[in-house]
C-alpha positions in Angstrom: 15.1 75.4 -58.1 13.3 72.0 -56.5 13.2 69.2 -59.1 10.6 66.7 -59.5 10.8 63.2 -58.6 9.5 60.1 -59.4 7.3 58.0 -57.2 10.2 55.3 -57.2 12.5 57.7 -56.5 10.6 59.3 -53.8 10.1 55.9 -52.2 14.0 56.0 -52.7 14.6 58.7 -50.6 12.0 58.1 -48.1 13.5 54.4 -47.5 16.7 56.5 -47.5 15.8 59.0 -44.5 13.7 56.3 -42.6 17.5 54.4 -42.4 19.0 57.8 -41.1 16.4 58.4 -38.4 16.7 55.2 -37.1 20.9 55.1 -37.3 20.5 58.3 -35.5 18.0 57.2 -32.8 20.1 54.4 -32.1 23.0 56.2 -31.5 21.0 58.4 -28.9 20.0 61.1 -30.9 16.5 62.8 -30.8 15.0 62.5 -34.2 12.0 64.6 -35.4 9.4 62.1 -37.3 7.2 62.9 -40.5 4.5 65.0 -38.9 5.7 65.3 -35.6 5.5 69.1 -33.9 9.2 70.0 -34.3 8.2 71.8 -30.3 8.7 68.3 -29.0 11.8 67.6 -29.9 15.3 68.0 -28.2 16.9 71.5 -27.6 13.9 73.0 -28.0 14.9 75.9 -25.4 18.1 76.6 -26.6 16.3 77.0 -30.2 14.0 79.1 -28.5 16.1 81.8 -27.1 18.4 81.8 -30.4 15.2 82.4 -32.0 14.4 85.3 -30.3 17.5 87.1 -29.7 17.7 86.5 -33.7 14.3 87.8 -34.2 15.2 91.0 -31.9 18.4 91.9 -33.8 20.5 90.7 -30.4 23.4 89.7 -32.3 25.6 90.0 -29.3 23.6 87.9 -27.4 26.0 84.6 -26.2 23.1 82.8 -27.1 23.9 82.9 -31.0 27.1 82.2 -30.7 26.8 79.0 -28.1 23.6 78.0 -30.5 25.9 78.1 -33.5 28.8 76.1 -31.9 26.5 73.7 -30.5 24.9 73.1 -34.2 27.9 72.4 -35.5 29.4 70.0 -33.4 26.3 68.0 -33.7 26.4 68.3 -37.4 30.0 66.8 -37.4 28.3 64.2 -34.9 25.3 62.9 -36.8 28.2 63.1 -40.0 30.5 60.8 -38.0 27.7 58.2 -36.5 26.5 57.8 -40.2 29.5 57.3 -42.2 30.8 55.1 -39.2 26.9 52.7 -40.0 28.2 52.6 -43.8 26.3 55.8 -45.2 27.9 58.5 -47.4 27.6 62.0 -46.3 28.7 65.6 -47.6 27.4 69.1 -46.5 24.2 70.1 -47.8 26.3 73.7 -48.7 22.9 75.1 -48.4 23.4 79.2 -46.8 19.9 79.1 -46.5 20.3 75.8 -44.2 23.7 76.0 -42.7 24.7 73.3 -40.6 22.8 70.6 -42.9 23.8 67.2 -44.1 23.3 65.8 -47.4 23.0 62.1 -47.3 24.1 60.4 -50.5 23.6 56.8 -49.9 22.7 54.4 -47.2 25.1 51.3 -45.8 25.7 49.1 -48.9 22.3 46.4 -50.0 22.4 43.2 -47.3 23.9 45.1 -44.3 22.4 45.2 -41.4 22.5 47.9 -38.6 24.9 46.9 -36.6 22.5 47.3 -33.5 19.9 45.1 -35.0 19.6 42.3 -32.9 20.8 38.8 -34.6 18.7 35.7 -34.8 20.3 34.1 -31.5 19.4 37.1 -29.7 15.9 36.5 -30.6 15.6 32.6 -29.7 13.5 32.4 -26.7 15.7 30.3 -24.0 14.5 26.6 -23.9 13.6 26.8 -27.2 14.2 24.2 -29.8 14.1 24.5 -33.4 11.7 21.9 -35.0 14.0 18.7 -37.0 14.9 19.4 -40.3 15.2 15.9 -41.7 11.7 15.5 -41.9 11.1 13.5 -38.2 8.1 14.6 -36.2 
C-alpha cells in the first residue's frame, strides 16, 4: 500500500534522488531525469529484446538470462558507488521490482561530493582576491 507524504517530506525525497542522480552521473552512469522518455536512455536495446522474448513466453532465450546478470551487477554497482559517496543503501526487496535499490539517506549534512570542484579550482588564473583590511 503507497503512503502519503508531506510536502516537506516529498521535498525530502526529491532533494534525496536529485543527490543520487547526480552521484551516479558522476561516476559514469546514465541516469533517466524526471520526465525524460526512459527510450533515451542507456541499454535501451538490450531492454528491448529482454522485453520481447519476455513478452513472447521465450524463456530460453539467452537474452533473459544475460539481461538478468547484467542488472544485477549494475545494481551491486550503483550500491557500491553510493555507499562509497557517504549514502546508505539496502535492497528495495521489491518482487515486483527486482534488482531495485532503496536509498535510505544521503552523505552526512556539510559534505560535499567529492567531485565537486573546490574553491581554488574555480579561481580564474591571474586573479587576485580584493584586500580584506579595508585598503582600496
Amino acid at each position: 500500500m503507497f503512503e502519503r507524504v508531506g510536502a516537506e517530506e516529498s521535498a525530502a525525497l526529491e532533494s534525496l534522488a536529485w543527490k543520487v542522480r547526480n552521484e551516479l552521473a558522476a561516476a559514469g552512469l546514465p541516469v533517466l531525469a524526471s520526465g525524460m522518455n526512459p527510450v533515451l536512455t542507456g541499454g535501451a536495446g538490450l531492454r528491448a529484446c529482454a522485453s520481447r522474448a519476455f513478452r513472447l513466453k521465450q524463456l530460453d532465450e539467452p537474452v533473459l538470462r544475460h539481461s538478468s546478470a547484467v542488472g544485477a551487477a549494475m545494481t551491486e554497482a550503483m550500491a557500491q558507488v553510493l555507499a562509497s559517496a557517504g549514502f546508505s543503501v539496502e535492497d528495495a526487496r521489491d518482487e515486483y521490482r527486482p534488482q531495485q535499490l532503496r536509498v535510505l539517506a544521503g552523505p552526512p549534512s556539510g559534505q560535499q561530493p567529492v567531485w565537486q570542484l573546490r574553491d581554488d579550482e574555480l579561481a580564474l588564473p591571474g586573479w587576485q582576491d580584493p584586500p580584506t583590511d579595508g585598503a582600496e
